[in-house]
N, C-alpha and C positions, 0 to 999 in steps of 0.2 A: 419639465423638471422631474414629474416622474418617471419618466422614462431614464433617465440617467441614474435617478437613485435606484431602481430598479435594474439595468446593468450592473451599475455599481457591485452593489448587492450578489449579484450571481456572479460577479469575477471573483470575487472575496472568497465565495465559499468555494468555485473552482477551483481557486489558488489551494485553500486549506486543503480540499480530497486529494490534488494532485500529491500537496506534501505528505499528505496523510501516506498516499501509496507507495511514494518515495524511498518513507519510513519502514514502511511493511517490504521493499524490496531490499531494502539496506539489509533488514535485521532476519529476510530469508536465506539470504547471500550466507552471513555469518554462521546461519543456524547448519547450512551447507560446509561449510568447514570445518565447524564444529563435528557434526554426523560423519566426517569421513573420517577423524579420530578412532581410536578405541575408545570404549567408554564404557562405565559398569549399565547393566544390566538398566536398571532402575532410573540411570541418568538419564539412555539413550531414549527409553519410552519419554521420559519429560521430554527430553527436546522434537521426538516427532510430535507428541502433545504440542506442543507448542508451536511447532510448523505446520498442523493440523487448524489449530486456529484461525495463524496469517495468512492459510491458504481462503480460506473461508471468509474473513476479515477483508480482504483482497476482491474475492470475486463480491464482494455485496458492493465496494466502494466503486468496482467497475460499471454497476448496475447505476447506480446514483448516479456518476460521470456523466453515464451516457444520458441521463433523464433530463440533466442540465445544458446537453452539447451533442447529440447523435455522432457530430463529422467527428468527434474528438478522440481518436482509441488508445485506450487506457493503457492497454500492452506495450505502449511505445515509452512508457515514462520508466524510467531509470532511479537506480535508486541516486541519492544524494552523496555528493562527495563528502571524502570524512577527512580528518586536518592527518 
């Protein structure tokens, strides 16, 4: 039975990293649309600020993935459809 809670357990949080990353490529994507606007001066540094981040945010969440699952590469997950 431990074994199963113990599974359990690590799909759960697999699930959550994946969506975690999910998120971080969703709101990369956008941040990419956003950046090929014009944009004043002061904006544009936020937004690479801020893609500065989820780049970073990203590569750590890949680090964790892998500590939980080696076969499983994080590069492959997509971001999450949006309505």
């Amino acid at each position: 039975m431990a074994l199963t809670m113990t599974r359990t357990r690590t799909q759960t949080t697999l699930n959550k990293l994946v969506n975690l990353v999910a998120d971080i490529n969703g709101e990369l994507e956008f941040l990419e649309r956003l950046l090929a606007q014009e944009h004043k001066e002061e904006v544009r540094e936020r937004l690479l600020a801020r893609q500065t981040k989820l780049q970073s945010d990203k590569a750590a969440l890949f680090v964790t993935i892998r500590q939980f699952d080696p076969e499983i590469d994080p590069r492959t997950i997509k971001a999450r459809a949006t309505c």
